[in-house]
C-alpha positions as CSV (number, residue, x, y, z in Angstrom):
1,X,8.6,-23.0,-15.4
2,X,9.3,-20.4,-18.1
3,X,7.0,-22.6,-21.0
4,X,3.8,-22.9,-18.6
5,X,3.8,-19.2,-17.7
6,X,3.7,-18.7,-21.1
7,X,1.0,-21.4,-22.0
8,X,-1.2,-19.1,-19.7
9,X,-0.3,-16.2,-21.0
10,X,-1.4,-17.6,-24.3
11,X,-4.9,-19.4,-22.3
12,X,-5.4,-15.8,-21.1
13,X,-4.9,-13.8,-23.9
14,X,-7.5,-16.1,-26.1
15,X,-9.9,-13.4,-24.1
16,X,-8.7,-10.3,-24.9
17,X,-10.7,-7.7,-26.3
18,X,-8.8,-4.6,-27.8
19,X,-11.5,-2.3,-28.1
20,X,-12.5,-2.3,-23.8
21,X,-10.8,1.0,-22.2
22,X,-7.6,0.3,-20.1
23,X,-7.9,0.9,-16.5
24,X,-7.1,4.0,-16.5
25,X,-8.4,5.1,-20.1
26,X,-11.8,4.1,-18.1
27,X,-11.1,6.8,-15.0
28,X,-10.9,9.8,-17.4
29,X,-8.0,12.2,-17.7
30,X,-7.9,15.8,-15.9
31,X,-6.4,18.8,-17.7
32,X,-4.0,20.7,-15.7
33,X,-2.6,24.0,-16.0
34,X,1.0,24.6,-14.9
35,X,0.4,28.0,-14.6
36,X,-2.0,29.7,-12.0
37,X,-1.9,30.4,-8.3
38,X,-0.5,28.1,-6.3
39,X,-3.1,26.7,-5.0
40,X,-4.9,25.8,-8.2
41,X,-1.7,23.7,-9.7
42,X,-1.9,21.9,-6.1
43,X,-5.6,20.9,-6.4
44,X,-4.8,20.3,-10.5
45,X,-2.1,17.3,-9.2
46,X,-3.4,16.5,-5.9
47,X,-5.2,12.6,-6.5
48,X,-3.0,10.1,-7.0
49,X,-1.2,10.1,-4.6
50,X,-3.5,9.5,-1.9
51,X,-5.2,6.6,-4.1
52,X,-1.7,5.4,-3.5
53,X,-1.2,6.4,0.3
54,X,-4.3,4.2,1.4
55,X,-2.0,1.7,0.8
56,X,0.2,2.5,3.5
57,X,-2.0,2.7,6.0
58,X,-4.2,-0.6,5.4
59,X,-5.1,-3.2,8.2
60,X,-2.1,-5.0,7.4
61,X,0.0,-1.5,8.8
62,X,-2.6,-2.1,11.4
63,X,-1.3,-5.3,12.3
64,X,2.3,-4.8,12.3
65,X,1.9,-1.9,14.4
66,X,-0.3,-3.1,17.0
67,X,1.7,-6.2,17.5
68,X,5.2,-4.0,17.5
69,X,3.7,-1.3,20.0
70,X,2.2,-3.5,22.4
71,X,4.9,-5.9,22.6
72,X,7.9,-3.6,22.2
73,X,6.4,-0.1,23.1
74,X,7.9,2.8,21.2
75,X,11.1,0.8,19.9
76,X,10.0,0.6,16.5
77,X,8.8,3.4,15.7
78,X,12.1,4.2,14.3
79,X,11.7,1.7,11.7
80,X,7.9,3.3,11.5
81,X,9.3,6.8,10.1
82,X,12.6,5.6,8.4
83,X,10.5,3.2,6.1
84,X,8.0,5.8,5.4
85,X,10.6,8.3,4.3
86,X,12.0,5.4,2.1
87,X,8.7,5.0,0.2
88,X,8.5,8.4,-0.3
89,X,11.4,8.5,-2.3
90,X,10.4,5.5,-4.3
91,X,6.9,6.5,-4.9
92,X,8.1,9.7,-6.2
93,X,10.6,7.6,-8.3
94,X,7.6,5.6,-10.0
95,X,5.8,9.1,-10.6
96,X,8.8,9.9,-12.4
97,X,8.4,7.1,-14.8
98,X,4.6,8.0,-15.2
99,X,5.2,11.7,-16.0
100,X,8.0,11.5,-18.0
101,X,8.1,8.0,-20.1
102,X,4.5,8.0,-20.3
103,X,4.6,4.4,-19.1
104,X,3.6,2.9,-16.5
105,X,5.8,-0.2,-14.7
106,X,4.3,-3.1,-15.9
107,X,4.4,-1.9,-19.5
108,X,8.2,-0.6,-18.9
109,X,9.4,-4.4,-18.1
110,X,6.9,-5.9,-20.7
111,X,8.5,-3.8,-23.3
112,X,12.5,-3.6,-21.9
113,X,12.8,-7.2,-20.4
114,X,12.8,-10.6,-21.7
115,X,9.2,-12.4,-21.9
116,X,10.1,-15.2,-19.6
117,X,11.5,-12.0,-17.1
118,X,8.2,-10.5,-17.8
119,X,6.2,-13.4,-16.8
120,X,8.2,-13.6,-13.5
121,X,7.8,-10.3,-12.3
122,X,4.0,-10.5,-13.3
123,X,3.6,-13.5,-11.3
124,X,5.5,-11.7,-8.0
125,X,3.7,-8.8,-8.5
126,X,0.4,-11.0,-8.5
127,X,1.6,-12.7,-5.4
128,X,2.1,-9.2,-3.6
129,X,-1.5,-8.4,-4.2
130,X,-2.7,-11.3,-3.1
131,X,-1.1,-11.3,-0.4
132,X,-2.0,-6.9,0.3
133,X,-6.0,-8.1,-0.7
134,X,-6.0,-10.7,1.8
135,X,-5.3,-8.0,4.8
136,X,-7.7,-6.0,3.1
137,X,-10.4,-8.6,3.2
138,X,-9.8,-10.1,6.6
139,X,-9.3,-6.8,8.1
140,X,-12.7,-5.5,6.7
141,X,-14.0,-8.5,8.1
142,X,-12.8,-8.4,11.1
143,X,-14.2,-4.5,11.6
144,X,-17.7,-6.1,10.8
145,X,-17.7,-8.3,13.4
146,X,-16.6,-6.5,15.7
147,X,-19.1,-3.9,15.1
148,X,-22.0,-5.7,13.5
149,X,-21.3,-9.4,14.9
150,X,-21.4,-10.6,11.3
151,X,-19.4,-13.7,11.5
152,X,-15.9,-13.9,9.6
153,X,-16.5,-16.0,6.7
154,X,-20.0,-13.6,6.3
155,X,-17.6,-10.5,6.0
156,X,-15.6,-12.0,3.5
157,X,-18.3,-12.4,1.1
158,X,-19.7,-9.5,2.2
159,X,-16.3,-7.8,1.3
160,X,-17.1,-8.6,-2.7
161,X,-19.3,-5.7,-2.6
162,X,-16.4,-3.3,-3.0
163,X,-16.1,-4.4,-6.5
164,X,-19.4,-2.9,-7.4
165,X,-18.1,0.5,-5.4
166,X,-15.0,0.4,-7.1
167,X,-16.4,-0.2,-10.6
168,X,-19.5,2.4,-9.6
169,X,-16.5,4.9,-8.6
170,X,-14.4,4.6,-11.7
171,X,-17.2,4.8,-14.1
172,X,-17.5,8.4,-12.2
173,X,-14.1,9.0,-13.3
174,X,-10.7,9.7,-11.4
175,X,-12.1,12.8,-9.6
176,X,-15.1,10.8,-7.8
177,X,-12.6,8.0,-6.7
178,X,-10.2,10.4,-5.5
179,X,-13.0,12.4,-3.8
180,X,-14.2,8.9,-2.3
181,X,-10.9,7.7,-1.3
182,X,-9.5,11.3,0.6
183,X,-12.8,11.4,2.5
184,X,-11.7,7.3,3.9
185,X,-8.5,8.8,4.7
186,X,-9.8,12.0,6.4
187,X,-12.6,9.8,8.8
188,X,-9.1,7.4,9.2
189,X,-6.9,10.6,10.5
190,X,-9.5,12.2,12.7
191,X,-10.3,8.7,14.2
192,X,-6.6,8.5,15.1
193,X,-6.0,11.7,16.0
194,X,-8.8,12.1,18.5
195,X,-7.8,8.6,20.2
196,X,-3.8,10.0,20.4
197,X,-5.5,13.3,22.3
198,X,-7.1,11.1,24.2
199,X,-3.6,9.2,24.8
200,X,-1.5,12.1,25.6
201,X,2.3,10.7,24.9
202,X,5.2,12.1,25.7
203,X,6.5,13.9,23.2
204,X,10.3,13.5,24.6
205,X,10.0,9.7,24.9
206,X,8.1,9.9,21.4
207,X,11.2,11.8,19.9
208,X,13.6,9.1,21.8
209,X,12.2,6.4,20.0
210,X,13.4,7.8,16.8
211,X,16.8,6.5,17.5
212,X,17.2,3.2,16.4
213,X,18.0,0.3,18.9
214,X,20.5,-2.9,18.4
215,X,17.9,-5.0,19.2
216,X,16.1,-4.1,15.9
217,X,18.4,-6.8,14.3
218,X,20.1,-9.2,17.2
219,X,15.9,-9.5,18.8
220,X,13.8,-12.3,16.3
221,X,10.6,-10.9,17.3
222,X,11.5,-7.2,16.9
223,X,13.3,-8.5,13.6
224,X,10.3,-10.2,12.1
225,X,8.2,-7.0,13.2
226,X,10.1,-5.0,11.3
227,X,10.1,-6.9,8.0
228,X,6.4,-7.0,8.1
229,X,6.9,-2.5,8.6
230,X,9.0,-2.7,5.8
231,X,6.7,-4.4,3.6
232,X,3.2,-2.7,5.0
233,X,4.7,0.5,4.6
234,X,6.9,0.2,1.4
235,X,4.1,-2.0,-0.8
236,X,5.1,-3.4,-4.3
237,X,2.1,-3.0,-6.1
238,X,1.7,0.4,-5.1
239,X,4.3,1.3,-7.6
240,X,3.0,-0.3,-10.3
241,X,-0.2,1.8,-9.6
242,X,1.5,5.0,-9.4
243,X,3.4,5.3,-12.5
244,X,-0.1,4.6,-13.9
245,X,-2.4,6.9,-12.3
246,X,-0.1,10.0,-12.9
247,X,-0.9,9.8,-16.1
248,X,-4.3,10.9,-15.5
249,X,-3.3,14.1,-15.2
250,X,-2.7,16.2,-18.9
251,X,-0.6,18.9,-19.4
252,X,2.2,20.6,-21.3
253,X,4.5,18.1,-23.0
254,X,7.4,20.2,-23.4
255,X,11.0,19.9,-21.3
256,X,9.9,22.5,-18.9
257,X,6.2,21.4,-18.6
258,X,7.1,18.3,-17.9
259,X,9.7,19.1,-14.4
260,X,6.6,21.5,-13.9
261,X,4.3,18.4,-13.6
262,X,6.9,16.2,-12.0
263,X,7.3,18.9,-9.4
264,X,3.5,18.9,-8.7
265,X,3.3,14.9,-8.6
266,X,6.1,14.0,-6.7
267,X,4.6,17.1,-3.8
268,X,1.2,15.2,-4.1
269,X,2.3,11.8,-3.1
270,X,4.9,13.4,-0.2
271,X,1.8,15.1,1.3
272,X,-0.6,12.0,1.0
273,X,2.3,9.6,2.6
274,X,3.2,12.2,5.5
275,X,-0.6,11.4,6.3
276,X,0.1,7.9,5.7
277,X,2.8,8.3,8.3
278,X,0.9,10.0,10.7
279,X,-1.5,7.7,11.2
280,X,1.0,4.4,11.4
281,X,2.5,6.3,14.1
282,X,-0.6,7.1,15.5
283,X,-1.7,3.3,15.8
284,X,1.4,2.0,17.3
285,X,2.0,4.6,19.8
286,X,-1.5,4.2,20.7
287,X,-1.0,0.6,21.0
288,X,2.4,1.3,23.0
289,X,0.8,3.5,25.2
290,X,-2.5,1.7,26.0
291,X,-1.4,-2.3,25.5
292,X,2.6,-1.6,26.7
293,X,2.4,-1.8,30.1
294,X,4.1,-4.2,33.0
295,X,2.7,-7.6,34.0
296,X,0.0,-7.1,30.7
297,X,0.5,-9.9,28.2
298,X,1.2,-8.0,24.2
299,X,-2.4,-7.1,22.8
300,X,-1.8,-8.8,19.6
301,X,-5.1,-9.3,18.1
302,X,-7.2,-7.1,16.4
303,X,-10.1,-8.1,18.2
304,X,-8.6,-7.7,21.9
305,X,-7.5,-4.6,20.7
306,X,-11.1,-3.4,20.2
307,X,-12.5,-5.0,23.4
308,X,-9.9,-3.6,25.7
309,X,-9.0,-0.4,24.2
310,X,-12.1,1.4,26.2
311,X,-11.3,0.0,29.0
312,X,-7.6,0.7,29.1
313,X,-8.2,4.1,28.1
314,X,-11.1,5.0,30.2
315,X,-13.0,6.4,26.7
316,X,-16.2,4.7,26.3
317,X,-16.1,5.7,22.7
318,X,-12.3,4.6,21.8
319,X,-13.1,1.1,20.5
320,X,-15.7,2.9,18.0
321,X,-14.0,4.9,16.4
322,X,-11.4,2.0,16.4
323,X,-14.0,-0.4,14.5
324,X,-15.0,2.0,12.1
325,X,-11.4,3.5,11.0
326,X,-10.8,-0.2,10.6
327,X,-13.5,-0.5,8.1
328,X,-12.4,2.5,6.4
329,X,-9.0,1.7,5.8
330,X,-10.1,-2.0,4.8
331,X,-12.5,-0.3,2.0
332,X,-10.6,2.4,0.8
333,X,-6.9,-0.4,0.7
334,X,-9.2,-2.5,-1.1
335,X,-10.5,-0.5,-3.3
336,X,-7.0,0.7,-5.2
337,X,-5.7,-2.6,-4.2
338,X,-8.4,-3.8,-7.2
339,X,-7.6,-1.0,-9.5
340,X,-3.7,-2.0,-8.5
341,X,-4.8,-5.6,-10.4
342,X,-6.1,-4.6,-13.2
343,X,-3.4,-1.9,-14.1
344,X,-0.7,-4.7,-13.4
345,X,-2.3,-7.3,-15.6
346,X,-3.2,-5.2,-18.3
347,X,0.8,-3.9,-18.3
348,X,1.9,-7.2,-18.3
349,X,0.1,-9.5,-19.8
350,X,-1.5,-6.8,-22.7
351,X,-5.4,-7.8,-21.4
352,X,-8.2,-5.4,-22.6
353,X,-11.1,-7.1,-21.3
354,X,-14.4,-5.4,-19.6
355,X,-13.5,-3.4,-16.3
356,X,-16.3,-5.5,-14.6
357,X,-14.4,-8.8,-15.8
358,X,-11.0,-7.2,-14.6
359,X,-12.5,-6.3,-11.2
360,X,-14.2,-10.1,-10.7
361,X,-10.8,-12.0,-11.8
362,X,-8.2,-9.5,-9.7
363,X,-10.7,-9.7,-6.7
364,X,-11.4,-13.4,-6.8
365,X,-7.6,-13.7,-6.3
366,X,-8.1,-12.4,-2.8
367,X,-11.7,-13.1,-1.6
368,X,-10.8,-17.5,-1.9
369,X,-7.6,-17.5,0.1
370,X,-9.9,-15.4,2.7
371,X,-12.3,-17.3,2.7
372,X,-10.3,-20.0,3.6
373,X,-8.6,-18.4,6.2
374,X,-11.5,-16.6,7.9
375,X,-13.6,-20.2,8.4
376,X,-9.7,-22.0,9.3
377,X,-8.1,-20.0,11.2
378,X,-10.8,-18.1,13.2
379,X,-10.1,-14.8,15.4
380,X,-7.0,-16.1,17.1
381,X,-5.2,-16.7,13.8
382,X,-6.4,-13.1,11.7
383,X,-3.5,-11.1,13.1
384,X,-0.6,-13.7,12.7
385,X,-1.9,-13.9,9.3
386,X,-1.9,-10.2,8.3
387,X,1.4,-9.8,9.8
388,X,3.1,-12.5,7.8
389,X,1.0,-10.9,4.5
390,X,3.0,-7.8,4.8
391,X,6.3,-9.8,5.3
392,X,5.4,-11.7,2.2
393,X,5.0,-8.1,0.6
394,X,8.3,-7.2,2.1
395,X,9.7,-10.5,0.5
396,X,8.5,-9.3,-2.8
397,X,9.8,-5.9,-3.0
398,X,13.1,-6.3,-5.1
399,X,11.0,-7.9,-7.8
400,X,9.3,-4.0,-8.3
401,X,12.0,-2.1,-6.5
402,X,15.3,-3.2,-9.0
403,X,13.2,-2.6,-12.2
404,X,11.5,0.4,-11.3
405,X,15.1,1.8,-10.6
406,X,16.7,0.0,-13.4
407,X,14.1,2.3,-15.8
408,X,13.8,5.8,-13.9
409,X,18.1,5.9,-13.3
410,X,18.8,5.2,-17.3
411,X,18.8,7.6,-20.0
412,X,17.9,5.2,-22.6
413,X,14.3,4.9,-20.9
414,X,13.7,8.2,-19.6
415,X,16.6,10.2,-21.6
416,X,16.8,13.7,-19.9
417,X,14.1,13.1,-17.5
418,X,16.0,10.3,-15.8
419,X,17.5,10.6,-12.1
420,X,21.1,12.3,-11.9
421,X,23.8,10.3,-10.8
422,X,23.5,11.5,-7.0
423,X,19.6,11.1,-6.9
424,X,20.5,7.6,-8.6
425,X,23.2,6.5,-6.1
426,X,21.2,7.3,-3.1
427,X,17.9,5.7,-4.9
428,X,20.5,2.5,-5.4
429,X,21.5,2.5,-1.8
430,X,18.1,2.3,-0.7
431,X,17.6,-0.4,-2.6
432,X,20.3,-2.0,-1.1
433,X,19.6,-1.3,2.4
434,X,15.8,-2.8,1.9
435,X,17.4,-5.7,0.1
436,X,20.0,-6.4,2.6
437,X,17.7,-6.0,5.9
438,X,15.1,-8.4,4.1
439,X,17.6,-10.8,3.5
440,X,19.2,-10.9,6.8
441,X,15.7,-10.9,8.4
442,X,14.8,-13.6,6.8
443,X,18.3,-15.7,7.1
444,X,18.0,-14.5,11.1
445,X,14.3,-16.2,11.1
446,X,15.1,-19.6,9.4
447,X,18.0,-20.3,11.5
């Protein structure tokens, strides 16, 4: 296994071209002042991590939280919020390895772990972004037809397109993406918010929800639901893209400038997932409230969900703004999903080839298995498919989570800048805790 990994590392490699711009050499840098009114160090930092938060609020999240709501109302929301505060923590750990090694993930286990362990966490990490591109794609799709009538395997094609926005965007440099990407999320929120006033919950059973149930883990359905939370909301590849992107930002090199700047990042990608959280919570209380209700089969697909969410709600204008947000999330996911791809295989693998050849090959990854499921599979089978994409991701997780740790906990990678031993052994038991629930979700499944 080991000697063919590397026989394509070494067919791969034949193409390299050492003088192209790395991925995010090519997005510019942004000079930053640690000094300054508060506001202006906010704006200086604020970027990255919303190019990470789309992420977390993709059509895959869109999935998972439809089918949870409307079969299981409120129960999971729980697992909703308790996984979103858990990727907060992470993320912020990857920004730590950005700001203070100067490294991003990918380079930190190509240059601290065995090839052959290299290889094998390239090829995990490549699997995780398939398997995020392919929700990306399909749910794009899927918002096309449902607003356009463009048939599926038409939107998939038509889904290539983003490469020429993404490249367009990044030749702009990080500001315009950025720019691009917070206006996507923006349109997202608003859509969300204005279908939740429409909605009126409760807030008391809202805030009852938050306990967590037994049934989480002794219910298969519920169980498997909340795998596929875990990994839509805590996404692999979105670490890898963090601890590159901080490094956008330039500023002060000294001890105290760079706490200043880890300060600043770690606020900027805490902001950008509380919005991330927001609107997860906003889709499956909106499903729990609309699609919930007694003697009404679970609203699972994406496509009933869009028929009968007018109806349901008695807002002519509800399965809109549902349509479009889905496009948006779908464009915006799969956007950084592609920048995602090129940042991991230029970490691992050492390629410096054009950023129009990078976008085609990480891209291509995503658009064939689409393809193939969009003219298979058809309407009925686009949802089961995006849910079981984010449990791959959840699947996947360790393979990021234990290195990413590994380097940001240890004072021979990050010396002083590294986590203290109480910031470490709570980091450690949340590594645990995903590690454990994936495991026992999956054992729980198989049986």
């Amino acid at each position: 296994m080991n000697s063919a990994l590397e026989a394509l590392t070494a067919r791969l490699t034949q193409a390299v071209r050492p003088s192209a711009p790395s991925a995010t050499e090519s997005l510019g840098s942004v000079r930053v002042s640690l000094g300054g009114s508060l506001v202006r160090r906010i704006a200086g930092f604020a970027g990255p991590g919303y190019l990470v938060a789309v992420g977390y609020m993709d059509p895959g999240n869109w999935a998972t939280a439809l089918g949870a709501g409307s079969a299981h109302g409120n129960a999971l929301l729980c697992v909703v919020v308790a996984a979103s505060l858990i990727a907060m923590a992470l993320q912020a750990a990857a920004a730590r390895l950005g700001v203070a090694g100067e490294i991003d993930l990918a380079q930190a286990c190509r240059r601290h772990y065995p090839r052959s362990v290299s290889l094998l966490l390239w090829v995990a990490c490549e699997i995780a972004i398939v398997a995020c591109n392919l929700a990306e794609v399909l749910g794009m799709a899927v918002g096309l037809k449902l607003l356009f009538d463009i048939p599926l395997p038409l939107g998939v094609g038509l889904t290539a397109l983003d490469v020429a926005l993404a490249l367009a965007l990044q030749r702009r440099g990080i500001r315009a993406l950025e720019a691009f990407i917070i206006a996507l999320i923006t349109l997202i929120g608003t859509s969300f918010a204005i279908e939740i006033a429409w909605l009126a919950p409760s807030p008391a059973a809202l805030i009852a929800a938050l306990l967590p149930r037994r049934e989480l883990v002794t219910h298969p359905d519920m169980l498997y639901l909340a795998i596929g939370i875990l990994g839509a909301t805590v996404m692999p590849h979105n670490l890898y893209l963090h601890s590159a992107l901080v490094q956008t930002r330039r500023h002060e090199r000294s001890a105290h400038g760079v706490r200043a700047a880890l300060r600043w990042a770690t606020l900027d990608s805490t902001l950008a997932l509380s919005l991330a959280l927001l609107v997860n919570v906003g889709i499956l209380v909106l499903a729990a409230g609309v699609f919930h209700r007694p003697g009404q089969a679970p609203v699972t697909e994406l496509a009933d969900a869009y028929r009968l969410l007018s109806p349901l709600l008695g807002v002519k204008a509800a399965s809109g703004l549902f349509g479009i947000a889905l496009i948006a999330s779908g464009l915006s996911a799969s956007i950084t999903g592609t920048l995602a791809g090129q940042i991991v295989m230029e970490g691992f693998l050492e390629l410096r080839i054009s950023p129009v050849r990078r976008a085609l090959l990480t891209r291509a990854l995503a658009l064939g298995p689409a393809a193939i499921v969009a003219a298979s599979a058809g309407d009925s089978g686009i949802t089961r498919l995006l849910v079981l994409s984010q449990v791959v991701l959840g699947v996947q997780l360790p393979f990021a989570l234990v290195p990413l740790l590994a380097f940001t906990t240890r004072r021979a990678v990050l010396g002083e800048f590294a986590f203290g031993r109480l910031a470490a052994a709570l980091l450690w038991l949340l590594a645990a805790l995903v590690l454990a629930l994936t495991l026992w979700g999956l054992h729980a499944l198989w049986r």
